[in-house]
N, C-alpha and C positions, 0 to 999 in steps of 0.2 A: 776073837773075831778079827779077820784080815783089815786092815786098814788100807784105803784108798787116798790116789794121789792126781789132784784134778790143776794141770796147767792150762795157759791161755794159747789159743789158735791166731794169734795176729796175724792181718795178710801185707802188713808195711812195719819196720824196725821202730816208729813215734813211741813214746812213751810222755808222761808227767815231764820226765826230766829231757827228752832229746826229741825235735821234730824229727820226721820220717823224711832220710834221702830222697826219697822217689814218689813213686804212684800211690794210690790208695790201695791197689792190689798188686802187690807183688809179688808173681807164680813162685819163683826162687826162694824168695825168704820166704814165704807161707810153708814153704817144702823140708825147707832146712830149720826153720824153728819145730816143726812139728817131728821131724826125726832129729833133732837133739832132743825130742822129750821120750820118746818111744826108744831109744837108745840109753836112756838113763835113769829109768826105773818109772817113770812115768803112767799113771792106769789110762790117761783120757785126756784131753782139751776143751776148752770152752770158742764156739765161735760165737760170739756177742753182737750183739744187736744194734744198732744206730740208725738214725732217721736217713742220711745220707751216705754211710757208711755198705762197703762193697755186699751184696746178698750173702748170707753167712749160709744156704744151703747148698748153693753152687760153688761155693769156696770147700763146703766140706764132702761135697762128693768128688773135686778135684784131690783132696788131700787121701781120701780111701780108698782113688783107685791106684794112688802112689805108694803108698803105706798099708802093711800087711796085719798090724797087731792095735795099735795106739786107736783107743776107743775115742766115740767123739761126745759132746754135751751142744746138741743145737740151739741157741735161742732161738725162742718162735714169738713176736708180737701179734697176737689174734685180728687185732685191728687191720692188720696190711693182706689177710687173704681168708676164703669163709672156710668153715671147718672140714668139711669135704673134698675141698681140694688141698688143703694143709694135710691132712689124711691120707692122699696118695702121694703126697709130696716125701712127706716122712718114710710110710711104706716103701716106697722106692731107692730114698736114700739108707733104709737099715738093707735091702736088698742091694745095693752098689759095695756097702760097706760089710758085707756079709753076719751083719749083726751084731753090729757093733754101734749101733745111735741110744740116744739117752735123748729126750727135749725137754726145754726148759721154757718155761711158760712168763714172758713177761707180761704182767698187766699196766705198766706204764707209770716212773716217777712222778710225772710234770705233764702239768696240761701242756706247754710251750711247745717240749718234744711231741706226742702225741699228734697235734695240732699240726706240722707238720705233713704230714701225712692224713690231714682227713680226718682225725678222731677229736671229737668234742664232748664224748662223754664224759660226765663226772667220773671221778675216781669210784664211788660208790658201785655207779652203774658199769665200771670197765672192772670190778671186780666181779660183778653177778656173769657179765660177756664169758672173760676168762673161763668161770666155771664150770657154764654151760657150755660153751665153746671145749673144753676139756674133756668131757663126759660125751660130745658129737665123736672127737676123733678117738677116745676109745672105746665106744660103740664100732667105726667103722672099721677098724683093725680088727673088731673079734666077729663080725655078724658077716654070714655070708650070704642071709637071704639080704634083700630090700628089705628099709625100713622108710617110716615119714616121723618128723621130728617138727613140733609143732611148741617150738618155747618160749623165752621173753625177746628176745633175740635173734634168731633164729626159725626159719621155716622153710620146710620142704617136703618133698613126696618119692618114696619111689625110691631113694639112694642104695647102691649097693656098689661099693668097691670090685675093681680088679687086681689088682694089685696088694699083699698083706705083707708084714714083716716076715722076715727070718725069723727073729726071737717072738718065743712063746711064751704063756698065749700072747704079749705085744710088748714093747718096746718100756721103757721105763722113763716115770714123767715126774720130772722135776720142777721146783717150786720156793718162790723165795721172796721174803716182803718181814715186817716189824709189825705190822700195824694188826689190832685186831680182824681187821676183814682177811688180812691176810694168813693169818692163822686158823682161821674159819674159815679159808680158802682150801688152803695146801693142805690144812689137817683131814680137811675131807678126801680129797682127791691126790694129793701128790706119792711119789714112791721115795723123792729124794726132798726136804727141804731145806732152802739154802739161807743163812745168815752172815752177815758181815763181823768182822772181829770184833768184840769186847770183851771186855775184860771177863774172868774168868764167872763171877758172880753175878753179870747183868747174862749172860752166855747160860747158864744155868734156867735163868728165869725163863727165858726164849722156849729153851728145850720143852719147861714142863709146859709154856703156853699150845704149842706146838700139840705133846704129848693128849693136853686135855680137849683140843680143840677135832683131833682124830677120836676122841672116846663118846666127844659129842655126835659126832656124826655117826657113831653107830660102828664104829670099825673096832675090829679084833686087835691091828696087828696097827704098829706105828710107822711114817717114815722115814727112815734115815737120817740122821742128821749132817750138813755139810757146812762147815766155817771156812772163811775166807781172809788170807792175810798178805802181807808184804815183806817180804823175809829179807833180812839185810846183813847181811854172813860175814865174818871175817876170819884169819885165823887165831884174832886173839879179843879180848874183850874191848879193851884199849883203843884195837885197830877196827872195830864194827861203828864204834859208837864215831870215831871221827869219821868213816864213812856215812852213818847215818847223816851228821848236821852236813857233809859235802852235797848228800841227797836232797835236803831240804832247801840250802841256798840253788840248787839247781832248778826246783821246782820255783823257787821264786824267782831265779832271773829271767824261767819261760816265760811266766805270769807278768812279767815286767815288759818282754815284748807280743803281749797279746792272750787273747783266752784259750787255756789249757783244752777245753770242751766246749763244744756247741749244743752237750748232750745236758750238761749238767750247771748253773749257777753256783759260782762261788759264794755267794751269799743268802741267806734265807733258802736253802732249798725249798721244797712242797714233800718229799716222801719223806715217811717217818725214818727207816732206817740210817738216811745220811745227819734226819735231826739229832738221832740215839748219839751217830759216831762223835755231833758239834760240843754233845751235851757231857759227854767223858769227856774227851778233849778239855772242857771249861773244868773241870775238875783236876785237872793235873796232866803231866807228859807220860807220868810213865807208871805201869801196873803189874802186879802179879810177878813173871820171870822173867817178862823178856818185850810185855809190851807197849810200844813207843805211841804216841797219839798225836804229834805236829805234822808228821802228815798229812794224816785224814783234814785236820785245820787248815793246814795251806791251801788243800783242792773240795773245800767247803764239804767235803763230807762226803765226795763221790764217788762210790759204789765200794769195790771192797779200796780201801785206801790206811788202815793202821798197820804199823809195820811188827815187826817181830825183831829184834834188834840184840845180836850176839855171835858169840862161835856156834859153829855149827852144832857143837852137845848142847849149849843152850837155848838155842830154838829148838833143835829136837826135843828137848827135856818140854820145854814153852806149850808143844805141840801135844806131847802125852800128856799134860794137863789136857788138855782138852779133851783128846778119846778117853782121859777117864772120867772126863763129864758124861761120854756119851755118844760125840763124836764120831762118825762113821769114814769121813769123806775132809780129806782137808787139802782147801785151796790156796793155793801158791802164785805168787809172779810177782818178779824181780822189776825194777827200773832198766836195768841193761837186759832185754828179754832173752835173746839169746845167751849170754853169758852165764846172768843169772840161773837160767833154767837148765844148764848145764853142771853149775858149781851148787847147787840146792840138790839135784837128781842124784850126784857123786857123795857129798858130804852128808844131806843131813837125811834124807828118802833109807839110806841104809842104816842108820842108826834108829830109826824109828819103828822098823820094820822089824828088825831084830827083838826091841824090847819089848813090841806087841807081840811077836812069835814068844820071848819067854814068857810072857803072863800068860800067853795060851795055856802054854805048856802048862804052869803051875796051876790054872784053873781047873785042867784037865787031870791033873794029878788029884 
């Protein structure tokens, strides 16, 4: 089965380890990060989501109608707009992008962020929103009469879209959290669900939670699974691992003048997944083939943050550990984003590619 390769849509050069030159959206880099990924084996992007952070759907119908192939991954927070019009929103950007959108459904780490912007629901209640808010917009993608929609959250009469995707029958909806709600979330409803890196054996457990919580809900068929890491390449073993601790002191001298995120606490996070990353980390640095864990430590656990730490056969090799857990979909992004997203798409995207195409083959044999 084909393996997929999911890099980041940044629209400013910032990174852990480097402030951003310029603006919060810069047209140019957004441009040129996004075709050095579509230029170097790359299936898709993520445009990510922030409280104050540039609109990630206007950023990504800018990037589709410049780029012809390079699929996209939209974060959507429920909270910032109601399901029907997020519904034509989407619709319209798989129609600019000629169908090529994926979305991806945040229900929210931290009341802090959330709050923000207006949302004071418990976590509890912003996973039940999510849901139903999920199951609004893909109702309004496939119905072309009027319907009324009368839920816990949600009420209305009378809606019917003008506007539908390109892809049939709609678009594919992605999905990503640790915590049981979230698993009885995404297991119910998602096509793709996303997890942060661990180690090979806690990554396992994920899956079948994942697994059983789509069997609860009644479903035939499961979703995908997509892991997310930080790949730190060199061309020799030797020369990875001194660029890894170079990575790390950089991360601490940001941290020294000022807070890496406004999105995220260094300390104590609130979602379970950046708990899961604190809680390996206190276990040791390094696991399995190739993965490193004082990153994720430095920047308290936030979002995908463990690295992957070797030459390029070694994270590859790192990497098919994991599609042979199950693995569908596996995400990437460097410290130097451009660079990185360059010397990962050359180096290790073809050695990956190749080893899944032989096991095809011999399964197929």
């Amino acid at each position: 089965m084909p393996v997929e390769f999911l890099g980041i849509a940044a629209t400013n050069n910032g990174s852990e380890t480097t402030p951003r030159s310029g603006g919060s959206f810069d047209k140019d880099y957004t441009i040129r990060l996004a075709r050095a990924h579509e230029e170097h084996g790359w299936d898709r992007v993520l445009f990510a989501y922030g409280s104050g952070s540039p609109e990630p759907a206007s950023a990504a119908a800018y990037l589709a109608a410049k780029l012809d192939k390079l699929q996209i991954l939209l974060a959507h927070r429920p909270n910032v707009s109601y399901p029907t019009f997020a519904a034509k929103t989407f619709a319209t950007l798989d129609q600019i992008s000629d169908g090529r959108l994926t979305v991806h459904f945040i229900t929210g780490g931290t009341d802090h962020e959330q709050q923000r912007e207006g949302d004071y629901l418990t976590k509890d209640q912003r996973y039940s929103r999510t849901r139903e808010y999920i199951q609004i917009v893909k109702k309004a993608w496939l119905r072309r009469e009027a319907f009324d929609h009368d839920g816990e959250h949600y009420h209305f009469k009378d809606f019917v879209s003008d506007v539908f995707p390109v892809q049939q029958p709609r678009p594919n909806v992605s999905f990503g959290g640790s915590s049981p709600a979230a698993y009885e979330a995404g297991g119910a409803e998602a096509d793709i669900f996303c997890l942060w890196g661990e180690p090979l054996a806690e990554t396992a457990q994920q899956i079948e939670s994942v697994k059983q919580a789509a069997k609860n809900a009644g479903r035939t068929d499961v979703p995908k699974i997509q892991v997310a890491f930080r790949p730190i390449i060199a061309p020799t073993e030797e020369l990875a691992w001194e660029k890894a601790y170079r990575t790390l002191d950089r991360i601490e001298a940001r941290k020294a003048n000022g807070p890496l995120s406004r999105r995220h606490s260094l300390t104590n996070p609130e979602n379970t997944g950046s708990q899961r990353l604190l809680a390996v980390a206190e276990r040791g640095e390094r696991f399995d083939r190739a993965l490193w864990t004082p990153t994720a430590k430095a920047t308290g656990g936030a979002g995908n943050s463990n690295a992957l730490v070797g030459t390029p056969e070694t994270v590859a090799q790192a990497l098919l550990d994991y599609y042979d857990l199950g693995v569908d979909i596996l995400s990437a992004r460097g410290y130097d984003l451009l660079d990185d997203a360059i010397d990962f798409g050359r180096y290790v995207i073809p050695l990956v590619r190749e080893e899944v195409a032989k096991r095809d083959r011999a399964k197929a044999a």
